[in-house]
N, C-alpha and C positions, 0 to 999 in steps of 0.2 A: 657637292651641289653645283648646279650648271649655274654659267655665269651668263648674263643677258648683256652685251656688247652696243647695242644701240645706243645712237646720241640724240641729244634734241634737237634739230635742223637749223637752221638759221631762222625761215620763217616762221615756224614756233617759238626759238627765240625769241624774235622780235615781240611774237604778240604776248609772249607772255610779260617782257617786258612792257609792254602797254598795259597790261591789265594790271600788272604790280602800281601802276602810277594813276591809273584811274579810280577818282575817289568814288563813281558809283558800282564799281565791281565788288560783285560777295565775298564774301570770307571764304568760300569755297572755290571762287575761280583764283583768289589769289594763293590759296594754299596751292591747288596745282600749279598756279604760275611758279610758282616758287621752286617747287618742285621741278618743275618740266628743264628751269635754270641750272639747276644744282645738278643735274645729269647733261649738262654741255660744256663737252669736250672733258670727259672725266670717266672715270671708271665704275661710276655711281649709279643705282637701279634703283628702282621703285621698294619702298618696304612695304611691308602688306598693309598695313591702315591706311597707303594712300592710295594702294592697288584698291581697297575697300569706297573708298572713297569716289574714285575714278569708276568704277560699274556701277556705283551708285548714280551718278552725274549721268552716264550715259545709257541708263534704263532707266530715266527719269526724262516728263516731257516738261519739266517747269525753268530748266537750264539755258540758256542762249547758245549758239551756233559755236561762237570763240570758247565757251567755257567745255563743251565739249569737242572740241577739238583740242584741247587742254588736257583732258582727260581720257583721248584716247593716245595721244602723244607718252602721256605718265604712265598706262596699264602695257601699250612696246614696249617699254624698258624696264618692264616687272621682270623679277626670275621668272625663269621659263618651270621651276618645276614647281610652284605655287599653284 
């Protein structure tokens, strides 16, 4: 299985770290926050129900600008042969 090597940037970083601590952010952008952290500086990828998650967000017009950039950040770092 091919291994997807991408990390999560600094400035994704950070913003996910903001949205981890913002009490009015969904349940959905903190799960990819979450997410987008756990793949920086590590060897760690996207599993598929957040890759599912993440083209949901971003084929969806009801999410904020940060939340999908969250989610395009998380579905980079999917396996590439998903």
């Amino acid at each position: 299985m091919s291994k997807n090597t991408k990390q999560t940037s600094t400035r994704i970083g950070k913003l996910a770290a903001e949205t981890l601590q913002d009490s009015r952010a969904s349940q959905v952008a903190k799960s990819l926050a979450a997410s987008a952290l756990s793949q920086r500086g590590g060897d760690k990828q996207t599993g598929a129900k957040m890759e599912d998650v993440a083209a949901r967000v971003l084929a969806s017009d009801h999410y904020a600008d940060g939340t999908k950039e969250l989610a395009a950040s998380v579905l980079s770092q999917a396996n590439k042969q998903r």
